[in-house]
C-alpha positions as CSV (number, residue, x, y, z in Angstrom):
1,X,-74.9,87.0,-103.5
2,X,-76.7,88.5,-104.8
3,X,-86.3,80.7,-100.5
4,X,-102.3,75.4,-105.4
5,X,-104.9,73.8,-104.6
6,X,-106.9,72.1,-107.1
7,X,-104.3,73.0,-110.3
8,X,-102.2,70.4,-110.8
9,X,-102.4,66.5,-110.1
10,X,-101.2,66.1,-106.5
11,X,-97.1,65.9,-106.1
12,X,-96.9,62.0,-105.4
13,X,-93.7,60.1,-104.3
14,X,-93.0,56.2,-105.0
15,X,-90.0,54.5,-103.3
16,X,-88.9,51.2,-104.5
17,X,-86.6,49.0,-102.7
18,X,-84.6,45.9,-104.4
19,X,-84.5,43.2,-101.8
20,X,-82.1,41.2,-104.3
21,X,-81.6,43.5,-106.7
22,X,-79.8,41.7,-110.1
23,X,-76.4,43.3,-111.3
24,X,-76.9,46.9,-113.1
25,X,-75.9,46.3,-117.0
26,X,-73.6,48.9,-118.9
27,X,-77.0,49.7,-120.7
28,X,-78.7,50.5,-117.7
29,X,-76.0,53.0,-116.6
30,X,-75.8,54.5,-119.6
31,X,-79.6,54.9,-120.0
32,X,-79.9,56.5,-116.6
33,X,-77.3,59.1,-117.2
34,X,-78.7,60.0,-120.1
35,X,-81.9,60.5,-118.1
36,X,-80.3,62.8,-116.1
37,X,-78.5,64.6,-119.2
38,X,-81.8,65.2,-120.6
39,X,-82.5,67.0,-117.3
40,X,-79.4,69.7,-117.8
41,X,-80.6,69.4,-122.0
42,X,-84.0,70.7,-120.8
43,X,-82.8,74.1,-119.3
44,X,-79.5,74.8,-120.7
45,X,-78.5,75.7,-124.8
46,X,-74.8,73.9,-125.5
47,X,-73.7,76.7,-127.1
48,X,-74.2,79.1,-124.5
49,X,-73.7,79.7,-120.9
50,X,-74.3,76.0,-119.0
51,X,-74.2,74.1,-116.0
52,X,-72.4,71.4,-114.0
53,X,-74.3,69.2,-111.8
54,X,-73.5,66.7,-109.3
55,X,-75.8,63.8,-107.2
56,X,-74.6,61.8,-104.5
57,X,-76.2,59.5,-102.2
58,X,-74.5,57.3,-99.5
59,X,-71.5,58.5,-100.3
60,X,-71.7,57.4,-103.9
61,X,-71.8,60.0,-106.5
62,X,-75.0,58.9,-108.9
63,X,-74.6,61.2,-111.5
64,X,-71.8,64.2,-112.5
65,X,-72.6,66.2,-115.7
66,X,-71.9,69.8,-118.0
67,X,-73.3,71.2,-120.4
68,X,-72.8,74.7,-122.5
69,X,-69.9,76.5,-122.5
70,X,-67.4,78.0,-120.0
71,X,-66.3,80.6,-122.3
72,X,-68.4,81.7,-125.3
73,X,-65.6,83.4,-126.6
74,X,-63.2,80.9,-127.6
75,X,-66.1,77.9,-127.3
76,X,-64.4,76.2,-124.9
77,X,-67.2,73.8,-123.4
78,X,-67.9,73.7,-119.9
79,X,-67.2,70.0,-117.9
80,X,-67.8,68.7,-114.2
81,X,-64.1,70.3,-113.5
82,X,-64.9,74.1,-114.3
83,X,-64.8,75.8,-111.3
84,X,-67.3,78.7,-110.9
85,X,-68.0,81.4,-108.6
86,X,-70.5,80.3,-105.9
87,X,-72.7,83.6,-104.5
88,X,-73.9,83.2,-101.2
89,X,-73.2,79.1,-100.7
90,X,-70.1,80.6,-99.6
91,X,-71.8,82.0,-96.4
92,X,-71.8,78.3,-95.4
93,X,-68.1,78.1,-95.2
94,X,-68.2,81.5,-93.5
95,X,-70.6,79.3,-90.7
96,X,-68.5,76.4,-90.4
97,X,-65.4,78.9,-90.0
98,X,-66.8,80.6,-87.0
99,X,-68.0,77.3,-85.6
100,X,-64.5,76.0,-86.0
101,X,-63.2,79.1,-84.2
102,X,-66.1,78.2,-81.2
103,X,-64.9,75.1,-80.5
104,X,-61.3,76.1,-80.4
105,X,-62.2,78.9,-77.2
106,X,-61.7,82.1,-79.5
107,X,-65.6,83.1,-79.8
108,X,-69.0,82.6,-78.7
109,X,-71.9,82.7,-81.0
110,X,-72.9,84.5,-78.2
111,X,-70.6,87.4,-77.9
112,X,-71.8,90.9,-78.7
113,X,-70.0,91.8,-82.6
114,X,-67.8,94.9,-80.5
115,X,-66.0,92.5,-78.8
116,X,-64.3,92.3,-82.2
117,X,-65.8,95.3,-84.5
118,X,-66.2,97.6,-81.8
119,X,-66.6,100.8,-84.0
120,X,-69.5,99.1,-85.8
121,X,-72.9,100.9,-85.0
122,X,-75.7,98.9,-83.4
123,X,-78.0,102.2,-82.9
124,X,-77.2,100.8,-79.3
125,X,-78.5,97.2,-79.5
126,X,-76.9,94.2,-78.6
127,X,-76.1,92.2,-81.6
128,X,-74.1,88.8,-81.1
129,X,-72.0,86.6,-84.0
130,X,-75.6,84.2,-83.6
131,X,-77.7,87.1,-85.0
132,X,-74.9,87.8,-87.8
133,X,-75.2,83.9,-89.0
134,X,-79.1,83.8,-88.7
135,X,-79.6,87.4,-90.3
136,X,-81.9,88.5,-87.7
137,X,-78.9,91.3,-87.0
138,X,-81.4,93.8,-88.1
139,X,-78.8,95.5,-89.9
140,X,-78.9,96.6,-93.5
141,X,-77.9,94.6,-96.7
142,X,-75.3,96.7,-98.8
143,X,-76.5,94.8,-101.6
144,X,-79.7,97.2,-101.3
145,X,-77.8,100.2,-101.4
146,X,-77.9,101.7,-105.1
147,X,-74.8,103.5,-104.6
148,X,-72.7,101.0,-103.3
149,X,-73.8,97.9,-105.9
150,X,-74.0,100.7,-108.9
151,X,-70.9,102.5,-108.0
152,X,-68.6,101.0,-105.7
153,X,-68.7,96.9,-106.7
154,X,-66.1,97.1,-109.3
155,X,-63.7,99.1,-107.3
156,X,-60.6,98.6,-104.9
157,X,-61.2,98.6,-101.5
158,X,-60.1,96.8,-98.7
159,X,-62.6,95.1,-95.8
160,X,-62.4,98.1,-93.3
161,X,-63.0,100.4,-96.1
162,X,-66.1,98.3,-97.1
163,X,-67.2,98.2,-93.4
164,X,-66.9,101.9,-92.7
165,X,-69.2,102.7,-95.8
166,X,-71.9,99.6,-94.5
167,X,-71.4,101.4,-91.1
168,X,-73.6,104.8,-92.7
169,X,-76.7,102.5,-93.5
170,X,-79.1,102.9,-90.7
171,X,-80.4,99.3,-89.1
172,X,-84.1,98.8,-90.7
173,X,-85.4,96.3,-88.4
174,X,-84.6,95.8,-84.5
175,X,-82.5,92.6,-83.9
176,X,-83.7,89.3,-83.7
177,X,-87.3,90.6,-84.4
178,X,-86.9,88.7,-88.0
179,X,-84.9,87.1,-90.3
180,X,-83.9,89.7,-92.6
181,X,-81.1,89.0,-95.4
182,X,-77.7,90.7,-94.9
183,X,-74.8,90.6,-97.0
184,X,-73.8,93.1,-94.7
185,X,-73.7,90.7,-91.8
186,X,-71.3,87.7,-93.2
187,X,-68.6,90.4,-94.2
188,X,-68.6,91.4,-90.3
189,X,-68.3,87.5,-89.8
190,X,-65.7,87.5,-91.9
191,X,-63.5,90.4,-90.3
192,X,-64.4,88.5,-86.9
193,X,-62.9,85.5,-88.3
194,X,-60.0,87.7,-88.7
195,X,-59.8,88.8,-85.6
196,X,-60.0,85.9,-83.6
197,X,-58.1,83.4,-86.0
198,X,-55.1,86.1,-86.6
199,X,-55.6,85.3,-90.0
200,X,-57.1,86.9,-92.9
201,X,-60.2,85.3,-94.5
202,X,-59.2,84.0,-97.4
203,X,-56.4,82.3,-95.8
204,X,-58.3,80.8,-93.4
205,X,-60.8,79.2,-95.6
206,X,-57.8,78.2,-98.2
207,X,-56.0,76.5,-95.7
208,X,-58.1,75.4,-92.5
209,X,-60.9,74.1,-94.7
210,X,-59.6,74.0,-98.6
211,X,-56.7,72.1,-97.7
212,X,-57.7,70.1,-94.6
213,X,-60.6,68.5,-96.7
214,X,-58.6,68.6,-100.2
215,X,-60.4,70.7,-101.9
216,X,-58.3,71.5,-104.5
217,X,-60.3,73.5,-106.7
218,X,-61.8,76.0,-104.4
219,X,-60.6,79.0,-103.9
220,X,-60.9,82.8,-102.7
221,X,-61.8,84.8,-105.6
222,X,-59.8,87.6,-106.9
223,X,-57.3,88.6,-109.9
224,X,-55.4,85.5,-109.7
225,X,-55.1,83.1,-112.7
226,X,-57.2,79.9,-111.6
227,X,-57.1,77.1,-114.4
228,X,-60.6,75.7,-115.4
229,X,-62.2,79.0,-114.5
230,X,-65.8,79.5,-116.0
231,X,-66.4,82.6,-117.7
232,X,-69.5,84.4,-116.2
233,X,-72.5,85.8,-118.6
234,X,-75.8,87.7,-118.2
235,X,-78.5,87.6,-121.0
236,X,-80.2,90.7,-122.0
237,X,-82.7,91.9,-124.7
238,X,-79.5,91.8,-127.1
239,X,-78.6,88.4,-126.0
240,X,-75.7,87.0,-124.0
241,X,-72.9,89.7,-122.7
242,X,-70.1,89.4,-120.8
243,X,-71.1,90.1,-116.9
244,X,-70.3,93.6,-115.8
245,X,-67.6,93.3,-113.2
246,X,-67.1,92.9,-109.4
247,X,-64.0,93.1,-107.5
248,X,-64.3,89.7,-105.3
249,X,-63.1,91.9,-102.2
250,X,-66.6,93.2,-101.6
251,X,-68.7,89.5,-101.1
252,X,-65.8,89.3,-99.1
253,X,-67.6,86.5,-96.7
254,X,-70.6,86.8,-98.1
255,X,-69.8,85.6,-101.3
256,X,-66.5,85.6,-102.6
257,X,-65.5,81.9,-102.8
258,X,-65.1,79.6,-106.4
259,X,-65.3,75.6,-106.4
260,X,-66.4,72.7,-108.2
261,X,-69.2,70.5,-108.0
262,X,-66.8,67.5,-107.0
263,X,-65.4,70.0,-104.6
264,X,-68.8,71.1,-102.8
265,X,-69.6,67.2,-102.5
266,X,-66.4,66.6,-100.8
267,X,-67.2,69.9,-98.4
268,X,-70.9,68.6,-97.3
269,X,-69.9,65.4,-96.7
270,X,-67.4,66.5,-94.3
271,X,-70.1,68.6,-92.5
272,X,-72.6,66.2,-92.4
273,X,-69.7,63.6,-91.1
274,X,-68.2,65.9,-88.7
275,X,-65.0,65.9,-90.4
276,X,-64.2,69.5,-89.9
277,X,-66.9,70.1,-86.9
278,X,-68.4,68.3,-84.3
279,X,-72.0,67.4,-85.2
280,X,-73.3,68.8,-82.3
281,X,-71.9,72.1,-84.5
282,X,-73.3,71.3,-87.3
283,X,-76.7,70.7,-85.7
284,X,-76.6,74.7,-84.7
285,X,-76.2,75.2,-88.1
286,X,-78.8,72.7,-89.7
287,X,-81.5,74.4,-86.7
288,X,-84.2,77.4,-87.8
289,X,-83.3,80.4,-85.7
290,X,-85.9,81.7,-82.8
291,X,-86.9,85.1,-83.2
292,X,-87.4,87.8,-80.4
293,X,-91.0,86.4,-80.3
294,X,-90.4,82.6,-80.0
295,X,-91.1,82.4,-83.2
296,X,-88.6,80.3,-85.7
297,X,-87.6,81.2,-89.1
298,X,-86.6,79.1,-92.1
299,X,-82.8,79.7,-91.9
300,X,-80.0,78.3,-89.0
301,X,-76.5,79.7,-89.7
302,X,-75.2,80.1,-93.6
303,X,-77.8,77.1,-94.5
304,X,-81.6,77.3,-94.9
305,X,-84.2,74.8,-94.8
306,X,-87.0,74.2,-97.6
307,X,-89.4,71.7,-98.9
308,X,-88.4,69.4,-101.7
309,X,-91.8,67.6,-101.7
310,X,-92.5,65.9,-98.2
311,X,-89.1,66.5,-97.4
312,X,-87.1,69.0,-95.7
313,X,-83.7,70.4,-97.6
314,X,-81.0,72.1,-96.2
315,X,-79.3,74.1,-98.5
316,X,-78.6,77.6,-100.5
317,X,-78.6,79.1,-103.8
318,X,-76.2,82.1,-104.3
319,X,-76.2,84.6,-107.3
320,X,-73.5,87.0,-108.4
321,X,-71.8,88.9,-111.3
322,X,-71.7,86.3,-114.0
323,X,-72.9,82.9,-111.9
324,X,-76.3,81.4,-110.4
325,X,-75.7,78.5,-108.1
326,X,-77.7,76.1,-105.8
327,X,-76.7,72.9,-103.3
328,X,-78.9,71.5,-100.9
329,X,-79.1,68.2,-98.6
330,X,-82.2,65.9,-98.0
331,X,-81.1,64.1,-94.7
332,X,-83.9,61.9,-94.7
333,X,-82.5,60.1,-98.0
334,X,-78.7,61.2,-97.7
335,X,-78.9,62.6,-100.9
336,X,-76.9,66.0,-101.9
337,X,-77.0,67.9,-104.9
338,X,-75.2,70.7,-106.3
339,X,-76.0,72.7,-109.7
340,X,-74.0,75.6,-110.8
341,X,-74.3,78.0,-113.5
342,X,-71.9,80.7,-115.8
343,X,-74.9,83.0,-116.4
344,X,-76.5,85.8,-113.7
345,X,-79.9,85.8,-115.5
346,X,-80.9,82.3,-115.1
347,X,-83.3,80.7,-111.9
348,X,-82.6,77.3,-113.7
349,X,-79.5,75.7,-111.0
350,X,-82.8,75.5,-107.9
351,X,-85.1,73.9,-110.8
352,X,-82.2,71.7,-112.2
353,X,-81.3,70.7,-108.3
354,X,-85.2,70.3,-107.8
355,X,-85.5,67.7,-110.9
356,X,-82.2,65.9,-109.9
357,X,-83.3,65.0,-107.0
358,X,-87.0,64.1,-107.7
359,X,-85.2,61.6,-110.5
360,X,-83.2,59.9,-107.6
361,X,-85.9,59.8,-105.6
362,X,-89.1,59.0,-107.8
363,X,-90.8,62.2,-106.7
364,X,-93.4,62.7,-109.9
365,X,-93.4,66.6,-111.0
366,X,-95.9,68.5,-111.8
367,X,-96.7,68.5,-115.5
368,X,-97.7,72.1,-116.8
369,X,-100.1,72.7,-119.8
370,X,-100.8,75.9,-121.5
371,X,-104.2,77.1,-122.4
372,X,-105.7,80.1,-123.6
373,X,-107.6,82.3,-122.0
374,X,-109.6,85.8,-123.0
375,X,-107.8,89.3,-122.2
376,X,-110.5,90.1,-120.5
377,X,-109.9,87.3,-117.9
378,X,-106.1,87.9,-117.7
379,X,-106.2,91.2,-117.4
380,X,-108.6,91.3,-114.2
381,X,-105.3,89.4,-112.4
382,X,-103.0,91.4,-113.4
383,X,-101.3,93.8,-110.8
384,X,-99.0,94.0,-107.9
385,X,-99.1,91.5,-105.1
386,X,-97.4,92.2,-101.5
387,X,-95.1,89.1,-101.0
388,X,-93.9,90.8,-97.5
389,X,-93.2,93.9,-96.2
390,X,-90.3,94.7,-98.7
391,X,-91.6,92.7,-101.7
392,X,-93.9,92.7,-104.7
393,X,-94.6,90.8,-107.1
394,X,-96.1,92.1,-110.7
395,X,-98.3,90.5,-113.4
396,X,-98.5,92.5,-116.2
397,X,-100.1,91.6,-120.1
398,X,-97.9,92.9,-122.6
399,X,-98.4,92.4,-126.5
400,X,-100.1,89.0,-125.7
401,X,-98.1,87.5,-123.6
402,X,-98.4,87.4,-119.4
403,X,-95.1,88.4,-117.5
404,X,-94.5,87.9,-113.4
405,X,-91.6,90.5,-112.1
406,X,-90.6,90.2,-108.4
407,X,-89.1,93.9,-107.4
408,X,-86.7,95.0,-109.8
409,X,-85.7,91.2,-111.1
410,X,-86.5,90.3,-114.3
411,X,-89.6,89.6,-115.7
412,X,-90.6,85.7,-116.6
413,X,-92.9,85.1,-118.9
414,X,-95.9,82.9,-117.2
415,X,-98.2,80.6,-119.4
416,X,-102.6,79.9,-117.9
417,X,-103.6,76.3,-117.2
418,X,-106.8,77.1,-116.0
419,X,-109.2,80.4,-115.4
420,X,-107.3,80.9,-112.5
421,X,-103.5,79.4,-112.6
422,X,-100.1,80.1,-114.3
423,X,-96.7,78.7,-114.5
424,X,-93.7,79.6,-115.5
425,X,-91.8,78.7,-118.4
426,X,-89.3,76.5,-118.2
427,X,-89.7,76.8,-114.5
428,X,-91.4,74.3,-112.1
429,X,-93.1,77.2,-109.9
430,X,-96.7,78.0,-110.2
431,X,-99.6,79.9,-108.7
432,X,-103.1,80.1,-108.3
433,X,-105.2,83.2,-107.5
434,X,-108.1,82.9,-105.0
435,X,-110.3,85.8,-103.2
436,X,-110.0,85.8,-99.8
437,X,-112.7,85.9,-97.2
438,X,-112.2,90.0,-97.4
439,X,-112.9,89.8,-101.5
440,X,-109.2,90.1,-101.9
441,X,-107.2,88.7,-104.7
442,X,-104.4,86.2,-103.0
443,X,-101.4,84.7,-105.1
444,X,-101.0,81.2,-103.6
445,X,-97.1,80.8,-104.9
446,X,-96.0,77.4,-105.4
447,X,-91.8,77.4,-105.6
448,X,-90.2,74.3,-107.0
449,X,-91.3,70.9,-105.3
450,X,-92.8,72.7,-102.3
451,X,-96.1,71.7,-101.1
452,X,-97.0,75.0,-99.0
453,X,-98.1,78.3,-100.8
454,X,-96.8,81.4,-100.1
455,X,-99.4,83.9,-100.2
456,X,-99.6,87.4,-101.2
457,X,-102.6,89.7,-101.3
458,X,-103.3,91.9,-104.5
459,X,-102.6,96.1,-103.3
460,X,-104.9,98.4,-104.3
């Protein structure tokens, strides 16, 4: 539920298209999934927590894979059926739920949120179901609240419990001035769904999207007994553990749901298709939100939009207790993919997606080279870098080696190829420092296949 300049050879793509293209040999299909297999080999040990990966294009599924283990335990290994919790991709079923109930009359993405959660404080604002979806709400994450994701997460409660304790969190932002993330928001969109449906969430998306599409192996998540269920891990200084636990009530909307990856190709289709909504729906979802200022940011509703080289994704990754997942859409190429993972401490499902794609597409990857540099140099980099007004990131040297740490996440260990560049390992995101016109150190961050820094100035 839990998106350089001179440093590497420059990210080049090469299209080839067969004009009469000779039959494909057994040998040939063989030899390109094992080129995709080495992809999932690259980033995931077999006997440990793994992934399942799917690649489709033009409605034909190129390449379906797992690797590792669904439980550790009794080393039962993981295949392209295991079903596994999905984070926050579920908040685009929450999207396409409401935009179901818009097109039926029931709501407006324009309706104020106390026309159905009238109790819910706004610190007198008007916030609609649009702001909800685009998180530019303004209200607070409960994800961000120690008390509630130490304490509460592994406890009963029901959603109007959770929603009076997210009600005591004051609003940090004023709405629509950004897009801020909110948990907090897509469980409100989920009691709305409620409340204008007449049906409880879970049966809602189990039977007006689950069932209609035939999505048999998604599900709401909670205590039930679901066959092919993936066992969720996190690694730590001992090495792998069982995840601590959640009770699936509090994602709620925001992340609650489990599926497969031959499930989640069968749901985008039917998006991208209009199966389930018109496309003039989808569009609203597929299009960045405009802020208060007329500015736009990278998100629409429950799907966000990225680079994948000189292309524009639409997609989302999702993390929660036990599980690391991420599915985007190129619509330039009509290609979808979809990585999930049974471990909580790995970024690898966005850098698996990332290489999955660039193999169906030709896109050339950057290729990373350590070298070594004095302590003297490495240590005049190292320090905290303001990503945005609620962010840092932290280079520190440790015992020889150079670690990155973004807030309280966990630290990755980052390799030099040059006096002024790093990567991370096992990773395909990179950065460069530069000084600025004001003799300020700036982290140019490079994430996946992206072309466009982000940068972040060095504090004082």
């Amino acid at each position: 539920m839990k998106k350089i300049i001179t440093i590497c050879t420059a990210l080049l793509l090469s299209s080839a298209i067969n004009v009469s293209a000779a039959p494909v040999t057994q040998q040939e299909i063989t030899a390109t999934k094992k080129s995709y297999d080495n992809v999932l080999a690259t980033f995931v040990d077999e006997k440990g927590p793994g992934a399942a990966a799917i690649v489709s294009q033009h409605g034909k599924v190129l390449y379906k894979g797992a690797l590792g283990l669904a439980n550790i335990e009794l080393q039962v290994p993981l295949t392209t059926d295991s079903i596994f919790r999905l984070g926050s991709i579920t908040k685009q079923f929450t999207a396409a739920a409401i935009m179901m109930l818009a097109e039926q009359g029931k709501l407006s993405v324009n309706d104020d949120i106390h026309k159905y959660v009238p109790d819910f404080p706004t610190e007198g604002q008007v916030v609609t179901i649009a702001n909800l979806l685009s998180h530019t709400s303004g209200i607070a994450n409960y994800t961000e609240v120690e008390h509630i994701w130490k304490n509460l997460i592994p406890t009963e409660t029901s959603l109007d419990e959770m929603l009076t304790e997210f009600a005591k969190q004051p609003m940090p932002l004023k709405t629509g001035e950004a897009m801020r993330y909110s948990n907090t928001g897509y469980v409100l969109l989920g009691k709305i769904i409620e409340v204008a449906s007449k049906k409880n969430y879970a049966d809602f998306i189990e039977q007006d999207i689950f069932a209609k599409l035939g999505m048999k192996n998604s599900h709401f998540g909670g205590t039930q007994l679901i066959g092919n269920r993936a066992s969720g891990y996190s690694r730590t200084e001992q090495g792998v553990v069982n995840a601590d636990p959640i009770n699936m009530m509090w994602p709620h909307a925001a992340g609650s749901l489990l599926s497969t990856v031959d499930d989640l190709d069968i749901w985008f289709t039917a998006l991208r298709d209009g199966t389930l909504i018109s496309k003039a729906s989808y569009k609203k979802m597929i299009t960045p939100f405009k802020l208060n200022d007329k500015s736009t940011s990278d998100y629409g509703y429950g799907l966000g939009m990225f680079d994948v080289n000189k292309y524009t994704a639409i997609g989302h990754g999702g993390g929660i207790h036990g599980f690391v997942t991420h599915a985007f859409y190129i619509p330039e190429e009509d290609l979808y993919v979809a990585v999930l993972n049974n471990s909580d401490s790995d970024g690898a499902p966005r850098d698996i997606a990332l290489l999955l794609a660039a193999k169906a597409l030709n896109i050339k990857v950057p290729e990373f080279k350590a070298i070594t540099l004095s302590d003297k140099k490495i240590k005049t980099m190292m320090g905290s870098y303001q990503v945005n007004d609620e962010s840092q990131r932290t280079l520190s040297f440790e015992n020889g080696e150079v670690y990155s740490k973004r807030d309280d996440g966990r630290k990755w260990v980052i390799k030099p190829m040059s006096d002024n560049s790093f990567y991370y390992e096992g990773s395909l995101s990179y950065f460069s420092i530069e000084i600025n016109e004001q003799g300020k150190q700036v982290m140019n961050f490079y994430s996946g296949l992206s072309n466009d820094a982000s940068p972040a100035v060095k504090t004082e």
